[in-house]
C-alpha positions as CSV (number, residue, x, y, z in Angstrom):
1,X,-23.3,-28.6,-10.1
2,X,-21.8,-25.5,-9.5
3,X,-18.4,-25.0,-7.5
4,X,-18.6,-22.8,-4.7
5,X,-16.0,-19.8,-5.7
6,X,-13.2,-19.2,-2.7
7,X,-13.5,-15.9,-1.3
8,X,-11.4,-13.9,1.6
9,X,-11.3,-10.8,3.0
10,X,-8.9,-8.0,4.2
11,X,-9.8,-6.0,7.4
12,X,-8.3,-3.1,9.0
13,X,-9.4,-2.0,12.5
14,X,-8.1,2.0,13.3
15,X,-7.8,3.1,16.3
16,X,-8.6,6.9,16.6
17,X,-8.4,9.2,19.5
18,X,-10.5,12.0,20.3
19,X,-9.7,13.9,17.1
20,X,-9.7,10.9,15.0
21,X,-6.4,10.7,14.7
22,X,-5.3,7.0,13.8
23,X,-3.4,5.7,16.9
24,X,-3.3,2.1,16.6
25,X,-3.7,-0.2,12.8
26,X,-4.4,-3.5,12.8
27,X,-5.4,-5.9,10.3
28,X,-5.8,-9.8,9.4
29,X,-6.4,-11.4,6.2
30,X,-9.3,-14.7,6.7
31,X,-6.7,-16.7,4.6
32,X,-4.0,-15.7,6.8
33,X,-5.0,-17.6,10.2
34,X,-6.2,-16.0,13.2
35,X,-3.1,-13.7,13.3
36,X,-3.9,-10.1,14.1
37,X,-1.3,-7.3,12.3
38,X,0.1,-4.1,13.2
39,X,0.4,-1.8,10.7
40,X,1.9,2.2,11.0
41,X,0.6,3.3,8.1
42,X,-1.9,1.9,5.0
43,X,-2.1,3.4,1.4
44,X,-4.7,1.6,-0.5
45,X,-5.6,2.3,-3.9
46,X,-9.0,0.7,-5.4
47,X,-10.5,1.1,-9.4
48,X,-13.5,1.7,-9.9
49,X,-14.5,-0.1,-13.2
50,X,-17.5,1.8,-13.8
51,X,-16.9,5.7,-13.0
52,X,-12.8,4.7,-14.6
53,X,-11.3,6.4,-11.4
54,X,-9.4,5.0,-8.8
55,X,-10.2,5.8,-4.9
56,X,-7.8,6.0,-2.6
57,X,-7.6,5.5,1.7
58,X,-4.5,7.0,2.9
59,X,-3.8,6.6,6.6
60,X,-0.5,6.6,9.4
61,X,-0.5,6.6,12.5
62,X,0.9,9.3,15.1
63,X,3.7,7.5,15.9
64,X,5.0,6.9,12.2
65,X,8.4,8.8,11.7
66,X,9.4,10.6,9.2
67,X,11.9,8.4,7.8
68,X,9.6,5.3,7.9
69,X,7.4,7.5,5.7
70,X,10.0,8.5,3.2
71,X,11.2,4.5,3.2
72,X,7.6,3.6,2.5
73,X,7.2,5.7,-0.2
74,X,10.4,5.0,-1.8
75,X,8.9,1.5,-1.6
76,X,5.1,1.3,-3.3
77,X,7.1,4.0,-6.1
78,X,9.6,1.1,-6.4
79,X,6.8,-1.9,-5.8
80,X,5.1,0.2,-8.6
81,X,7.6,-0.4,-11.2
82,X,7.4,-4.0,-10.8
83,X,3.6,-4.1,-10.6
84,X,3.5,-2.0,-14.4
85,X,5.6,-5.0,-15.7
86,X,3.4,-7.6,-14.3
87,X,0.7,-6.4,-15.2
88,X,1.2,-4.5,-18.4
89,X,4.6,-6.1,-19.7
90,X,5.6,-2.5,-20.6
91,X,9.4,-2.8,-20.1
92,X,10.2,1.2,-21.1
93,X,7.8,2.6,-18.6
94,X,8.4,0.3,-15.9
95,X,12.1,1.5,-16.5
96,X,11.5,4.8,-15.8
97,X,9.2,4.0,-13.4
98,X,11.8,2.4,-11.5
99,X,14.2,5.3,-11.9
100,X,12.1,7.6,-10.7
101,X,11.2,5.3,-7.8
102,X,15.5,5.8,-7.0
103,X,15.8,9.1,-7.7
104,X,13.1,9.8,-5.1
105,X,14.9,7.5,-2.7
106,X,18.5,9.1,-3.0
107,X,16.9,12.7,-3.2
108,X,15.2,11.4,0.3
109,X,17.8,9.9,1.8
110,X,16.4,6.3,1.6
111,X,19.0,5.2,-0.7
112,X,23.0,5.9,-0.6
């Protein structure tokens, strides 16, 4: 007998006004509970296997300042860095990565 594989899901509701402008994020994750998220912003990358490109959904909301931006950024470049290592276990360019990821942070304020 076969095991039934586990599955979840990620969902994102966006609130848009008239112009489609996101005003509102929320999301849940089924293996999360019943707790509904707020989000200001989402950057979500996918790979596509077959066509060898990745796809990419990039949204913030109206209320998402400036400096939250530039302290998100400064965070997937530096969340980047340790995802390379994970999952490549390329040590030099995960340094580099990771350098960059500060250099962009102190050229942006985000880091002293």
């Amino acid at each position: 007998m076969k095991k039934q594989q586990k599955t979840a899901s990620i969902n994102f509701d966006i609130h848009l006004d008239d112009n489609n402008i996101p005003e509102k994020i929320k999301w849940h994750a089924t293996d999360g509970g019943n707790k509904i998220n707020d989000a200001k912003a989402i950057m979500l990358s996918i790979w596509d296997g077959v066509d060898k490109s990745s796809l990419k959904i990039d949204l913030w909301t109206k209320d998402m300042m400036a400096e939250e931006m530039k302290f998100f950024i400064f965070q997937i470049l530096d969340s980047l860095s340790d995802n390379y290592l994970k999952s490549i276990g390329d040590e030099k360019v995960a340094g580099e990565i990771k350098k960059f990821a500060k250099k962009i942070g102190k050229i942006s304020n985000v880091l002293k």
